[in-house]
Gaussian input, Z-matrix of N, CA and C with variables (Angstrom, degrees):
# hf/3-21g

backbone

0 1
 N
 C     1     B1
 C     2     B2     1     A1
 N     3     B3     2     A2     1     D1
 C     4     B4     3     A3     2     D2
 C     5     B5     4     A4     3     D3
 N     6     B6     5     A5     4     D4
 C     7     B7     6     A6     5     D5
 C     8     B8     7     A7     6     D6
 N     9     B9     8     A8     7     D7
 C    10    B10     9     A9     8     D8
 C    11    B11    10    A10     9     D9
 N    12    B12    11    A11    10    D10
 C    13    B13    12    A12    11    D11
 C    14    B14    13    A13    12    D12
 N    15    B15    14    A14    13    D13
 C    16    B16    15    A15    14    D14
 C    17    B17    16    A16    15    D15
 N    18    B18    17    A17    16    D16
 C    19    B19    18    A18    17    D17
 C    20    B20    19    A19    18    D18
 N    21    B21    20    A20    19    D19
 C    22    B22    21    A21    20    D20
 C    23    B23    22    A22    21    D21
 N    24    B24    23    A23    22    D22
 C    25    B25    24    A24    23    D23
 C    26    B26    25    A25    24    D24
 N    27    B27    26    A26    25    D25
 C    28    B28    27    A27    26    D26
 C    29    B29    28    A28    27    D27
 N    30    B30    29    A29    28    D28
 C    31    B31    30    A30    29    D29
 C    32    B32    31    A31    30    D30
 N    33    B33    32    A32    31    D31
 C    34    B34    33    A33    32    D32
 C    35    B35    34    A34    33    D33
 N    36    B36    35    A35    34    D34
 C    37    B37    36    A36    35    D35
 C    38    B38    37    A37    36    D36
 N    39    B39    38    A38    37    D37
 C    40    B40    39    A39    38    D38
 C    41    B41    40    A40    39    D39
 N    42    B42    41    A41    40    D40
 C    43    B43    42    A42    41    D41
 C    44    B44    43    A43    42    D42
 N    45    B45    44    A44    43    D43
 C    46    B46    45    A45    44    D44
 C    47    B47    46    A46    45    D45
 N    48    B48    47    A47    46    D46
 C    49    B49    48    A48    47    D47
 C    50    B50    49    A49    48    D48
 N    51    B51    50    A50    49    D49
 C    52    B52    51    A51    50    D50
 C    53    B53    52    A52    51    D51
 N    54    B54    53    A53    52    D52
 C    55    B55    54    A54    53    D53
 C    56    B56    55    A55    54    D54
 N    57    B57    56    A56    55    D55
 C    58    B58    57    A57    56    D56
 C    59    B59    58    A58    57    D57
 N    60    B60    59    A59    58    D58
 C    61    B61    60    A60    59    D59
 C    62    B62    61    A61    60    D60
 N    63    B63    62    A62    61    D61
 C    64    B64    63    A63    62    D62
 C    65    B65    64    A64    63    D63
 N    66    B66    65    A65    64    D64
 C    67    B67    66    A66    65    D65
 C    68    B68    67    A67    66    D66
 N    69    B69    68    A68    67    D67
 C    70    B70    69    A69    68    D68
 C    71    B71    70    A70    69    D69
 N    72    B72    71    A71    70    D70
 C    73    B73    72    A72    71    D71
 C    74    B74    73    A73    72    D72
 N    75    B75    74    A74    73    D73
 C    76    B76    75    A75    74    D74
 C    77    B77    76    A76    75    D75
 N    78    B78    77    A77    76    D76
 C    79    B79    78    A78    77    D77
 C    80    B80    79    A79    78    D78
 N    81    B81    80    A80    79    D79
 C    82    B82    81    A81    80    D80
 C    83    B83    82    A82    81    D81
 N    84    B84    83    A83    82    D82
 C    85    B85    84    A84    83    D83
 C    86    B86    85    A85    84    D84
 N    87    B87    86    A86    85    D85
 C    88    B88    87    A87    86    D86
 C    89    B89    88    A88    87    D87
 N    90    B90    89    A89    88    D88
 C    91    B91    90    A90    89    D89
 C    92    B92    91    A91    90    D90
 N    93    B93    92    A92    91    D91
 C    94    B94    93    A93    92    D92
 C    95    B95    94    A94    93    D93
 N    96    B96    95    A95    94    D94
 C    97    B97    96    A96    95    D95
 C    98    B98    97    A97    96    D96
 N    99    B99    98    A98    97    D97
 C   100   B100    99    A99    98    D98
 C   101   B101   100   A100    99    D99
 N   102   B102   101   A101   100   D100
 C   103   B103   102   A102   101   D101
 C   104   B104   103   A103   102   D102
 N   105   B105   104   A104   103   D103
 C   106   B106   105   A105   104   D104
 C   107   B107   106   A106   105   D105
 N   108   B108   107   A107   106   D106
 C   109   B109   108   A108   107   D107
 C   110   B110   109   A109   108   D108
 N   111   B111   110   A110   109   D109
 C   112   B112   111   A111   110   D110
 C   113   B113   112   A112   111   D111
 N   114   B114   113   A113   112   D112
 C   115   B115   114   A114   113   D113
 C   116   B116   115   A115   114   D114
 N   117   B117   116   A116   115   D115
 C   118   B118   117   A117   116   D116
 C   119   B119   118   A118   117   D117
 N   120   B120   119   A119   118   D118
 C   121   B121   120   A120   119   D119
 C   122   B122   121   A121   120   D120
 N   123   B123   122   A122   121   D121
 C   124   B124   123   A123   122   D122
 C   125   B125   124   A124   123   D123
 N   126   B126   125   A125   124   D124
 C   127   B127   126   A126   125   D125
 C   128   B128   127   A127   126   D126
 N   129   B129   128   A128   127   D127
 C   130   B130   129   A129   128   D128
 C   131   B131   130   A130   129   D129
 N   132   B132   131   A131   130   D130
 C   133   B133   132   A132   131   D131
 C   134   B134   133   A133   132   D132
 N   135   B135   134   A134   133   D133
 C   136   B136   135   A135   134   D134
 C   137   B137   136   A136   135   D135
 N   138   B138   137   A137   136   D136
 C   139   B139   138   A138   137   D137
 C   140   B140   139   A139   138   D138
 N   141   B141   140   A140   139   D139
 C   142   B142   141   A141   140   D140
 C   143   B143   142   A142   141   D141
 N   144   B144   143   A143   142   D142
 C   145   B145   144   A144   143   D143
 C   146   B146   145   A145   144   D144
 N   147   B147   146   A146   145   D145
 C   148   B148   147   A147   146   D146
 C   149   B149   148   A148   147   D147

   B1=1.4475
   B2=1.5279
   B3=1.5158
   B4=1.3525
   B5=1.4747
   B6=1.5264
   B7=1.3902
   B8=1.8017
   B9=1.1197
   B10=1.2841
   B11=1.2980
   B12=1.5107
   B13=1.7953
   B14=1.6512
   B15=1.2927
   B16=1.4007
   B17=1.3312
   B18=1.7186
   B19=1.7104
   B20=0.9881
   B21=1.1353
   B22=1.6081
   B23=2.3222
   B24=1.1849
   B25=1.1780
   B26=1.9638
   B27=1.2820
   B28=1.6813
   B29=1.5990
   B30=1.6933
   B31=1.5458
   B32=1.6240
   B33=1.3735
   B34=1.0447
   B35=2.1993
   B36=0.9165
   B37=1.5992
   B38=1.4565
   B39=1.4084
   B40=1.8189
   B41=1.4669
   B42=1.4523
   B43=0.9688
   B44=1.7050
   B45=1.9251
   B46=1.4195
   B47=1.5493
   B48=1.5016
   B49=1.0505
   B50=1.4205
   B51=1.1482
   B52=1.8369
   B53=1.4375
   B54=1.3293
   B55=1.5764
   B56=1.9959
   B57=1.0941
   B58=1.4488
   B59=2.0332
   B60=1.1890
   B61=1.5286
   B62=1.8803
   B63=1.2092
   B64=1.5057
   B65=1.7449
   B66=1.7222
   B67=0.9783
   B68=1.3484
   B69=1.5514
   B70=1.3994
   B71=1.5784
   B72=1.6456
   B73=1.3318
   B74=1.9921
   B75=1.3035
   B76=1.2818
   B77=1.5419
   B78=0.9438
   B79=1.6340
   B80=1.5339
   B81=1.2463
   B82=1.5879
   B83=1.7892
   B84=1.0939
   B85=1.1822
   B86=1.7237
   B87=1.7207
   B88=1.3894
   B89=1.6233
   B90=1.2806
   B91=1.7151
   B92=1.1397
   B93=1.4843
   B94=1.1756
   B95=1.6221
   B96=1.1732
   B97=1.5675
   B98=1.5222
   B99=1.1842
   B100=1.1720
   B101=1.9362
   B102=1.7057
   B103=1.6592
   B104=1.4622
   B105=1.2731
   B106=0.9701
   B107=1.7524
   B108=1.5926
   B109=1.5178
   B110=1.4574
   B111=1.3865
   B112=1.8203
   B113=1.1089
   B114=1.5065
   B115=1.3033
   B116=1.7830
   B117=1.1859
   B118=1.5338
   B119=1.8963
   B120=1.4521
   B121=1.2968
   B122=1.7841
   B123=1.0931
   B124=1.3683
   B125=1.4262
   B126=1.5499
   B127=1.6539
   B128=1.7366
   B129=1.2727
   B130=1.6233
   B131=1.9181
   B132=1.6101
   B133=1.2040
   B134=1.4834
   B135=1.3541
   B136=1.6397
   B137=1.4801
   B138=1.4029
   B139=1.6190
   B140=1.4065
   B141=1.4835
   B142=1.6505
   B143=1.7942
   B144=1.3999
   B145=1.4817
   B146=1.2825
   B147=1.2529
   B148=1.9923
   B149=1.6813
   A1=107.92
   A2=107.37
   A3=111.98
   A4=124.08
   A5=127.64
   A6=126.73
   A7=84.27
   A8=119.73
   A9=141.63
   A10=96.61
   A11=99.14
   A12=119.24
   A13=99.39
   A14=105.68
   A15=96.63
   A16=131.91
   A17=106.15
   A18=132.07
   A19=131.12
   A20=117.87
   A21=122.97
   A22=126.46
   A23=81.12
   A24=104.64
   A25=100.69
   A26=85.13
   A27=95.17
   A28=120.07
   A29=105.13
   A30=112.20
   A31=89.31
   A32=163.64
   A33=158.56
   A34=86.08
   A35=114.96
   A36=85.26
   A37=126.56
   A38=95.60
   A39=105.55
   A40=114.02
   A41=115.41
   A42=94.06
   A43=117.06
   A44=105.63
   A45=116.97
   A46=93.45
   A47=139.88
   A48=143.47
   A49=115.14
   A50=119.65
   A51=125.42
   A52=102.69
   A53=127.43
   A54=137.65
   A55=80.35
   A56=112.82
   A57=135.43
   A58=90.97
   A59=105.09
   A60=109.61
   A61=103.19
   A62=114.27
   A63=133.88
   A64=115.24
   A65=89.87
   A66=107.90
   A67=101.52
   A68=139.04
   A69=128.26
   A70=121.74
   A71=111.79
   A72=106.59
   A73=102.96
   A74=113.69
   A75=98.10
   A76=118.40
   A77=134.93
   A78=121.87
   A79=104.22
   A80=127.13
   A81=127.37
   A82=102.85
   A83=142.51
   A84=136.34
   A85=121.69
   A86=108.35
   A87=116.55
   A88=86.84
   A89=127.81
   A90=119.27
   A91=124.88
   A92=108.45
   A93=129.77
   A94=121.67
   A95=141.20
   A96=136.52
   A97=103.36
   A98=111.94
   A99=106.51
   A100=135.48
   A101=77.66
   A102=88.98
   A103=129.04
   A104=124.21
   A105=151.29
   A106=117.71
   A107=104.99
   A108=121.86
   A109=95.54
   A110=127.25
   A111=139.83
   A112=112.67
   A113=131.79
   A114=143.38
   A115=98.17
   A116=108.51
   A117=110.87
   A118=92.48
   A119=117.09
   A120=100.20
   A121=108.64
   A122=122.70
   A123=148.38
   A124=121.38
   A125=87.65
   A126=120.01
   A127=105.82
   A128=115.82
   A129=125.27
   A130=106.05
   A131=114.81
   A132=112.86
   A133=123.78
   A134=93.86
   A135=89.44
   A136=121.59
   A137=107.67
   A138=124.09
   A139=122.08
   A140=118.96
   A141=131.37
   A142=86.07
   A143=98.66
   A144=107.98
   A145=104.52
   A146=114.65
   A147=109.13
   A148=92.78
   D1=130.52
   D2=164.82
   D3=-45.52
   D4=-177.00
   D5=-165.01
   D6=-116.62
   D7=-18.18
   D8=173.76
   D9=-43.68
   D10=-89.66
   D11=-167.28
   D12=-56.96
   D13=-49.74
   D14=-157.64
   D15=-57.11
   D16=-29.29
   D17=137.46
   D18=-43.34
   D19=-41.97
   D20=162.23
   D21=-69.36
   D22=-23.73
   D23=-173.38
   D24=-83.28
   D25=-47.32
   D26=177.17
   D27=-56.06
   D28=-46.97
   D29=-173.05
   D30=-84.57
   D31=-16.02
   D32=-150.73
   D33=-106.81
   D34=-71.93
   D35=173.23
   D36=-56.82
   D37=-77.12
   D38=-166.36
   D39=-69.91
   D40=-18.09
   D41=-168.66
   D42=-107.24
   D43=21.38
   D44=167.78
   D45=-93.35
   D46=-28.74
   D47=168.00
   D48=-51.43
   D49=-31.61
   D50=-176.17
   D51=-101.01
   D52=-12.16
   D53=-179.12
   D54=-75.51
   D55=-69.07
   D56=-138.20
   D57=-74.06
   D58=-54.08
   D59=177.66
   D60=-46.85
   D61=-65.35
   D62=156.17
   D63=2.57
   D64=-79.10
   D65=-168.19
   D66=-65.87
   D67=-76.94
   D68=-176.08
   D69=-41.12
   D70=-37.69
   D71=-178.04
   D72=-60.90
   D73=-39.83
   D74=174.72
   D75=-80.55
   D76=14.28
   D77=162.84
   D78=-111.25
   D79=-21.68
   D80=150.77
   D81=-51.43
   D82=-66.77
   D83=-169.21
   D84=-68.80
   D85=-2.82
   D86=-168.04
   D87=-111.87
   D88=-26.75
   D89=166.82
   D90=-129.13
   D91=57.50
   D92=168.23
   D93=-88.13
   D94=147.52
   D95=173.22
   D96=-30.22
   D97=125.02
   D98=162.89
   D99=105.53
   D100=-20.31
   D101=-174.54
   D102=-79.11
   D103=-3.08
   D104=168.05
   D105=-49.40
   D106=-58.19
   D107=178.04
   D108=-60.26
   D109=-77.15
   D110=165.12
   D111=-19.21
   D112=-38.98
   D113=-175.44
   D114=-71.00
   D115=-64.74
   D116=-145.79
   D117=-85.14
   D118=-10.98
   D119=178.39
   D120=-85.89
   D121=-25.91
   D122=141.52
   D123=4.73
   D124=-85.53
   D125=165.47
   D126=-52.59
   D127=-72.70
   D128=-169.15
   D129=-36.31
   D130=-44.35
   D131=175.93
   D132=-11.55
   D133=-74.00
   D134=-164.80
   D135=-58.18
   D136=-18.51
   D137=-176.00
   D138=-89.36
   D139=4.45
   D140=-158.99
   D141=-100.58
   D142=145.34
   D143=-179.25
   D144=-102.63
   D145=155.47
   D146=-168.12
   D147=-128.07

């Protein structure tokens, strides 16, 4: 087997599995206790006067 296929073959399993792990770990961390306060200080950044 090529290094071609075999790369291709590689990101076509594990690496829709690490897309997919990814994705839930970040919407677990966007409604988690707490994220709300983190969220909105976040946002305010660009608008805070220095």
């Amino acid at each position: 087997m090529d290094t071609y296929n075999a790369m291709r073959h590689f990101a076509d399993s594990w690496g829709l599995l690490a897309m997919s792990a990814f994705f839930v770990g970040a919407i677990l961390v966007a409604i988690r206790p707490g994220s709300r306060k983190a969220a909105e200080d976040a946002a305010k950044i660009p608008l805070k006067d220095d």
